[in-house]
N, C-alpha and C positions, 0 to 999 in steps of 0.2 A: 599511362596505358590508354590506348583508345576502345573503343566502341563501334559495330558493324549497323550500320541500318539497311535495312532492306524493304524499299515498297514495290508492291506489285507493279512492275509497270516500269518503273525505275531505278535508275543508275545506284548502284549501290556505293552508302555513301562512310567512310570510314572519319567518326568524330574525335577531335583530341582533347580531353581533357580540360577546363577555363578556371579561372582562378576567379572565386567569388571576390567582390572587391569591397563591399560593406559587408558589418557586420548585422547591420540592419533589415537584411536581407536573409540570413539566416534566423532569426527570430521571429519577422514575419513568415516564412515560413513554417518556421515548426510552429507556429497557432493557427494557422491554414489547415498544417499534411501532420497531426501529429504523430502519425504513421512514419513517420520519418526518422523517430527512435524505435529501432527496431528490438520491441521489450519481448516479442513473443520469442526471440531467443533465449531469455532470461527465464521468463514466464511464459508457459508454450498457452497461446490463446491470448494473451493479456496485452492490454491497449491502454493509453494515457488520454487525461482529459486536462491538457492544458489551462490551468486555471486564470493565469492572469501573466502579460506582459511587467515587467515592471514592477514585480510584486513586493509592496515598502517594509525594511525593516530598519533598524538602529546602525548596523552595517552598512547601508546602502541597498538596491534597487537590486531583488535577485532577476536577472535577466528574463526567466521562464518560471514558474511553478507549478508543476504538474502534480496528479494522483493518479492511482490507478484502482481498479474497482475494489481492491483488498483496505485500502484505504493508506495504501504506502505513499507517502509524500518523496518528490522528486526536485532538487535544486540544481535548474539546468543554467549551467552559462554557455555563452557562444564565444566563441574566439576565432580569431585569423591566423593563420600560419605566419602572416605576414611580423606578426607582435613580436617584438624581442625576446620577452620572458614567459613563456607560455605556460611553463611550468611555477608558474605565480598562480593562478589560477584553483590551483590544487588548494591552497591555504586563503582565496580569498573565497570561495566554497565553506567551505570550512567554519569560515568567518561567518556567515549568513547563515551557516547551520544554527552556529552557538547562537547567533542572533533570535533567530527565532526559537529556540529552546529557552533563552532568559527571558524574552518575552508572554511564552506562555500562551494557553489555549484560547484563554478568552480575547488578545490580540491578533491573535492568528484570525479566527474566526470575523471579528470587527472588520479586518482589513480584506478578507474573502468576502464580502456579504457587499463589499465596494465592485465585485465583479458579480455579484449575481445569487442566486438561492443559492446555496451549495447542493443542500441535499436536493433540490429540483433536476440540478446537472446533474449531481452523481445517476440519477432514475433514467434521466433522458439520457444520456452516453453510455449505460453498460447496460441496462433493461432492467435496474434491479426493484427488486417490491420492495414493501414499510420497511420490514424485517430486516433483510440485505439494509437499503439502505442505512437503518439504524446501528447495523452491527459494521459497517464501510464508516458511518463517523461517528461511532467508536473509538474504530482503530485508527482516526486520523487523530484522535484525542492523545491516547493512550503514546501513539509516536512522537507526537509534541513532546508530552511530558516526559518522555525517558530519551529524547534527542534521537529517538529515530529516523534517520535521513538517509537517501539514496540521492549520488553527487554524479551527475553526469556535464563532460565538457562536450561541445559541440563544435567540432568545428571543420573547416574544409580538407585539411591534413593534419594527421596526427604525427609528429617527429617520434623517432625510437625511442627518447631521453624520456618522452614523456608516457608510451605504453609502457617502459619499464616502472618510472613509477606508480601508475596503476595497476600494474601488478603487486608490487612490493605492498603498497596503503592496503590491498584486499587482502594479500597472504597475513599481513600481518596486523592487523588489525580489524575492531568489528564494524569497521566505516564496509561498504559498497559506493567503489567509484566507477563509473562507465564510463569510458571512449566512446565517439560516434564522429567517424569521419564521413564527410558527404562530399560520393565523388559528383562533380559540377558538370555538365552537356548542353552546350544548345544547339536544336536544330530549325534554325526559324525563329518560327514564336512559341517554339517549344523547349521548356525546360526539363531538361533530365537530371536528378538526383540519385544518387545510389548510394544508401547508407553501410556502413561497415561498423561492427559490434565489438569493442578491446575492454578488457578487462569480466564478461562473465562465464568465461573459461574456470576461473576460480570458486564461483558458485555451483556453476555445472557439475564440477570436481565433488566437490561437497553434498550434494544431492544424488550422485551416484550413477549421473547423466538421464536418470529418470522423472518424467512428469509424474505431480501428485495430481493432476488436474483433470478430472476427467470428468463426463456427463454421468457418469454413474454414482450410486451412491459409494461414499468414503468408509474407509475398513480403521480400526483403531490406529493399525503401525502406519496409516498415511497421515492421520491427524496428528498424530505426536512425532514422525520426521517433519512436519511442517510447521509446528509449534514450535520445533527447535530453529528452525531458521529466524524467531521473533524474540524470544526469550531467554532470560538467565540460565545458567542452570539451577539457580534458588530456586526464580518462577518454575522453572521444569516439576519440580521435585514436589511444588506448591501443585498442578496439575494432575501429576499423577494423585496426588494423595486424595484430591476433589474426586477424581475420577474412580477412584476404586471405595470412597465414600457413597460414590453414587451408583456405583455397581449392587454394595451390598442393599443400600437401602431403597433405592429405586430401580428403575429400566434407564440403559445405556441405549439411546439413538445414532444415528450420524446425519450428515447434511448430503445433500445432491446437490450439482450441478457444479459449473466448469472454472469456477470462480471463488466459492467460500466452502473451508475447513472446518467443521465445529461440532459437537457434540451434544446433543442435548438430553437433558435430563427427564424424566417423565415419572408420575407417581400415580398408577391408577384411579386406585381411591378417590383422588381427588379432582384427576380429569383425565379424559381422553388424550388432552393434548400436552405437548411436552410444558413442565414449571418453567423452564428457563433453558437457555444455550450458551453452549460456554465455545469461544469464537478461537480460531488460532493466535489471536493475539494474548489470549487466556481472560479475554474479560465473560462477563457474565452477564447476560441481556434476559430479562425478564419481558416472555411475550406477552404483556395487558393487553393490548387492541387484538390478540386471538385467544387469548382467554377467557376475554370479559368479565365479570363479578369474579369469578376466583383470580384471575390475577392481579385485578384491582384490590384482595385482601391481601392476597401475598403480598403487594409491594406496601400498603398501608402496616400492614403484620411486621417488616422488615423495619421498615420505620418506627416502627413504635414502640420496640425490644431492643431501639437503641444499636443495632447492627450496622448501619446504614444510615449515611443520611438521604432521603429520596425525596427527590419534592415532587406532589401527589398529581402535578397535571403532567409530568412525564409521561406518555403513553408506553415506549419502550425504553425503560431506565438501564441503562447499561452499567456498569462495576468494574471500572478496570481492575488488572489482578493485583496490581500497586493498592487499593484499596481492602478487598476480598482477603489476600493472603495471608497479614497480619493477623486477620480477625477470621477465621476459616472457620476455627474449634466453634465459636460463635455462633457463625454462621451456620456451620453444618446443626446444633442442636436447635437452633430460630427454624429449620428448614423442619427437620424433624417433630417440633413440635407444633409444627403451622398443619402438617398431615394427618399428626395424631388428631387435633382437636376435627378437621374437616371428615375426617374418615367416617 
């Protein structure tokens, strides 16, 4: 299918479609335009930050590795239509997933810190403050450790053989894989890209074709449908139960702005400002650097009742819910009696 241009002035000129001819060429480009996965279909407002070309694991070299400001990791390959098996792909994704899941956070991180601060990038590409960013890698933690991955192919056409399968891997399965075909243009010394989005029709479905994501402050039932798009229903059940803990014994808050889900917890008595927030990924982020002395005891208190292990120069120690859960009963009566003695 072609394309119309029109300049003032001039002949109008009708483009036909061009066949990318390296693959080389799409990878440079998505670390250019990463706009060119179009995630705000997915996520209405949300944008990728290209982490690293190349990005090495025990599998091999995952072509792309992106994040997005939630702190969802993205394993992008590129392909040609022109490839014989293209639908190989699917399972050598896959492949790099496990890769980096057996690897583990602290490889993960060694090998990103080969491309730059991270949390510097993550601050400079979505705008986010300490906080955001501490609770963004968090959840980039927490996704390591439970193989959470989002699998997108890229490539110039996608065949049908292969949108069927991404259909099939998301209905039935908790993998997220995306299609992104880019249709190719040139006029000149201009390049025209036009990206097309296969496979999150099936999340859309699921979320009930509505945005959680809005500049206003978040209401309970949008933290917990959003919560469920991260979590067990174990974890779920672990959440709610924190959360009507922290109903009775303290004030329930919520978050703003366009980008983070989370709830935090507040106990007058003992300060103005919220103890801690608990993130849609369900971890548990203790704010010290706006606390100051009182959350410097909290997190020393937590530690020292054996709840936690935290080591004391963390400014914002985060808890995934894999850690918290087990130990809740724990926790909820460590919390409890950190407020009695402050009060």
């Amino acid at each position: 299918m072609g394309i119309i241009v029109v300049r003032p002035g001039a002949e109008v000129r009708r483009l036909e479609r061009e066949v990318i001819a390296q693959e080389n060429y799409l990878q440079e480009y998505l670390q250019k335009h990463p706009e060119a996965l179009p995630l705000d279909e997915l996520k209405p407002g949300g944008k990728l930050l290209v982490l690293a070309r190349e990005f090495a694991t025990a599998s091999g070299p995952i072509d792309a590795l992106a994040i997005d400001g939630d702190g969802a990791i993205y394993v992008v390959e590129t392909k040609l239509y022109k490839n014989a098996d293209k639908r190989r792909v699917i399972a050598q994704m896959l492949d790099y997933g496990a890769a980096l899941w057996g690897a583990g956070v602290e490889a993960f991180m060694a090998q990103a810190l080969l491309h730059g601060e991270l949390q510097t990038m993550l601050a400079d590409r979505f705008g986010l403050d300490e906080d955001d960013v501490a609770t963004a890698m968090a959840s980039i933690e927490a996704n390591i450790e439970a193989g959470r991955f989002n699998f997108i192919v890229l490539m110039d056409q996608l065949d049908e053989r292969l949108k069927q399968l991404i259909r099939f891997v998301n209905e039935n399965s908790r993998f997220t894989i995306l299609g992104v075909e880019l249709d190719f243009y040139k006029d000149g010394d201009l390049d025209i890209l036009i990206p097309h989005l296969y496979g999150a029709e099936v999340r859309k479905a699921a979320d009930g074709g509505e945005s959680r994501r809005s500049g206003r402050r978040w209401t309970e039932s949008e933290y917990f449908a959003r919560a469920a798009d991260h979590l067990t229903p174990e974890q779920m059940e672990g959440v709610h139960e924190l959360y009507a803990w922290a109903q009775a014994k303290g004030q329930i808050g919520f978050a703003t702005g366009t980008t983070y889900g989370g709830f935090t917890v507040q106990f007058p008595t003992v300060s103005a400002r919220p103890l801690f927030k608990v993130t849609a990924q369900g971890a548990v982020v203790i704010r010290v650097s706006r606390l100051g002395e009182v959350g410097e005891a909290f997190r020393d208190w937590l530690q020292a009742t054996g709840v936690f292990a935290i080591h004391s120069d963390r400014k914002k120690p985060a808890i995934d819910i894999d850690e918290w859960l087990p130990v809740r009963d724990r926790f909820f009566r460590a919390v409890e009696e950190f407020v009695s003695r402050r009060a």
